[in-house]
C-alpha positions in Angstrom: 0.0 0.0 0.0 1.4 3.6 -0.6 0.2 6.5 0.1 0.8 10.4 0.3 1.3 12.7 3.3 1.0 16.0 2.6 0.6 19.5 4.3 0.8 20.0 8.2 0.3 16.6 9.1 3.3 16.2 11.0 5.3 19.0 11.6 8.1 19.1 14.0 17.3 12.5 18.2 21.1 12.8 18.3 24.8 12.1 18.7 23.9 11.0 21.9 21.5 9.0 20.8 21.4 4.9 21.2 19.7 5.3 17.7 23.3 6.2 16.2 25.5 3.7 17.7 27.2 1.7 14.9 24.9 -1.3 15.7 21.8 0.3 15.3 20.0 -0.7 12.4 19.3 1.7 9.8 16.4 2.6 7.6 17.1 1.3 4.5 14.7 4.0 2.5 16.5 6.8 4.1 20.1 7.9 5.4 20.9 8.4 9.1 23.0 10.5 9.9 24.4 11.1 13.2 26.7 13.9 12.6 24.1 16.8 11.7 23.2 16.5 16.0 24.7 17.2 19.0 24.5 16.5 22.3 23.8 20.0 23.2 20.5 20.4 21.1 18.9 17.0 22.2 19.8 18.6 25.9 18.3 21.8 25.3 15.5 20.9 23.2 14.5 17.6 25.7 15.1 19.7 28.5 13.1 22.3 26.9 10.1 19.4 27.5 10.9 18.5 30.5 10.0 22.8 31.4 7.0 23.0 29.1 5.4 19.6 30.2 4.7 16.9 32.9 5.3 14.5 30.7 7.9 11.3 31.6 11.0 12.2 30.3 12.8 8.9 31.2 12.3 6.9 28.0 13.1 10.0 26.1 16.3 10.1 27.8 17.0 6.6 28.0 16.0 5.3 24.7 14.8 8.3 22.2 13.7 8.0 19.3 15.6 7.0 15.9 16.0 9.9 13.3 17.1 10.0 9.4 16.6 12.3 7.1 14.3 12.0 3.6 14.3 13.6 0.2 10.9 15.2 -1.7 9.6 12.4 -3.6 11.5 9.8 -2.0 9.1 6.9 -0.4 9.6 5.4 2.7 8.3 2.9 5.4 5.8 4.8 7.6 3.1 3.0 9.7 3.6 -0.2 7.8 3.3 1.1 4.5 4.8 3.6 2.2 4.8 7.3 2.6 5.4 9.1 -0.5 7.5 12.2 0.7 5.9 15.4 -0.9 6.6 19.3 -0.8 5.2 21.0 2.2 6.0 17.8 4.4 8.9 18.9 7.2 8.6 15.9 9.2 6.9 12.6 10.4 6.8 10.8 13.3 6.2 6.9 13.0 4.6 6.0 16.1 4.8 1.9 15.4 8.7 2.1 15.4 9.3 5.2 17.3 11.5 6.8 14.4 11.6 10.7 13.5 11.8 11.2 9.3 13.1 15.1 8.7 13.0 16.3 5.2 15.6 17.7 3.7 17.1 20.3 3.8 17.0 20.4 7.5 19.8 22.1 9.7 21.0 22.0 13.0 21.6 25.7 13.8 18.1 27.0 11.8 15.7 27.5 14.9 12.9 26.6 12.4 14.4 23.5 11.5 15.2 22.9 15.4 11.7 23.4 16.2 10.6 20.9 13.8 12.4 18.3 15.1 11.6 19.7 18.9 7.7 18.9 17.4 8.4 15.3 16.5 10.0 14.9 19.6 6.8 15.9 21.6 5.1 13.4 19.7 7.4 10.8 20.8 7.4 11.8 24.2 3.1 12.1 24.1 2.9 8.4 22.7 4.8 6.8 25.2 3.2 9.0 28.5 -0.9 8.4 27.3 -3.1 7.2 24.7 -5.1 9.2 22.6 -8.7 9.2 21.1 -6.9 9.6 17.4 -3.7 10.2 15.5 -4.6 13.5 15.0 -5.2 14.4 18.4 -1.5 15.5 20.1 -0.9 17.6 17.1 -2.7 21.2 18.9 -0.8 20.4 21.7 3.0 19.6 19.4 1.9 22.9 17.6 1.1 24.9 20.5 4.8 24.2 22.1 6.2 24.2 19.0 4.9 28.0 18.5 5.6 28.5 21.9 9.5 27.4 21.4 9.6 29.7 18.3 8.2 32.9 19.9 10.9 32.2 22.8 13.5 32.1 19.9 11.6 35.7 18.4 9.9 33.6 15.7 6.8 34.2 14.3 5.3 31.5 12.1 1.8 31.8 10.2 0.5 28.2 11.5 -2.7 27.4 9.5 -4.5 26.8 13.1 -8.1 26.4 11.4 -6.7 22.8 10.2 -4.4 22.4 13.2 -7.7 22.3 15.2 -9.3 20.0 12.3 -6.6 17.6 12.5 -6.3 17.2 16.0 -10.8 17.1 16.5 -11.0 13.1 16.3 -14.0 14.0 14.0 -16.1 15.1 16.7 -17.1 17.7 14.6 -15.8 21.4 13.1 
């Protein structure tokens, strides 16, 4: 089965990480690679969590999630099937295996591009604290401390907050 993810559906870890040791496995569709983090942003963005939430840090810390990066148009494994990687997509989080995608071009000292990641990593963390009525619902909450993040940082990004609040309504209505 393949299928396309487009638009805001996910938004937005690290040297550090147990992901990157030189055992870990890697995913074969995309390329991992460890030397575009640091230490230092996994510690500030996580900690950055750990002040914005009361969420469980300790798996986070312990065993985060994986993360490689993906090109536009490239497919790759994403809730057991295929994700077809299209323009507008920034990120995914795969909740089955726990693993973070981040489209290129992504880098490590562009606050954008560090709140993106920052959002997937809420996700991760959300996942493994609580369960939740749908996919869709954690994403006002990933958005609201990911805008929260950025304004710190003296960002200002136009989120589309009409479908932010769409995405994350289980279908209880609009």
């Amino acid at each position: 089965m393949r299928r396309v993810l487009r638009g805001i559906a996910c938004a937005a870890t690290l040297l550090a990480f147990p992901a990157f040791a030189e055992d870990a496995p890697l995913v074969p569709e995309c390329q991992t690679i460890p030397e575009a983090f640091s230490t230092q942003l996994f510690n500030e963005l996580i900690g950055w969590i750990a002040l914005h939430t009361s969420y469980d840090l300790q798996l986070a810390y312990q065993a985060p999630a994986t993360v490689s990066f993906c090109e536009i148009d490239e497919s790759v494994e994403y809730e057991g099937s295929d994700l077809i990687v299209e323009h507008g997509l920034l990120a995914a989080y795969d909740l089955r295996r726990r693993h973070i995608y981040l489209v290129r071009p992504w880098s490590s000292v562009d606050l954008y591009d560090q709140s993106v990641l920052l959002h997937e990593m809420i996700h991760d963390i959300q996942w493994t604290n609580r369960e939740w009525d749908c996919v869709g619902q954690p994403e006002l909450e990933a958005y609201m401390l990911q805008n929260k993040w950025l304004m710190e940082h003296g960002i200002h990004h136009p989120f589309n907050w009409r479908l932010i609040f769409r995405i994350s309504d289980c279908g209880s209505g609009d």
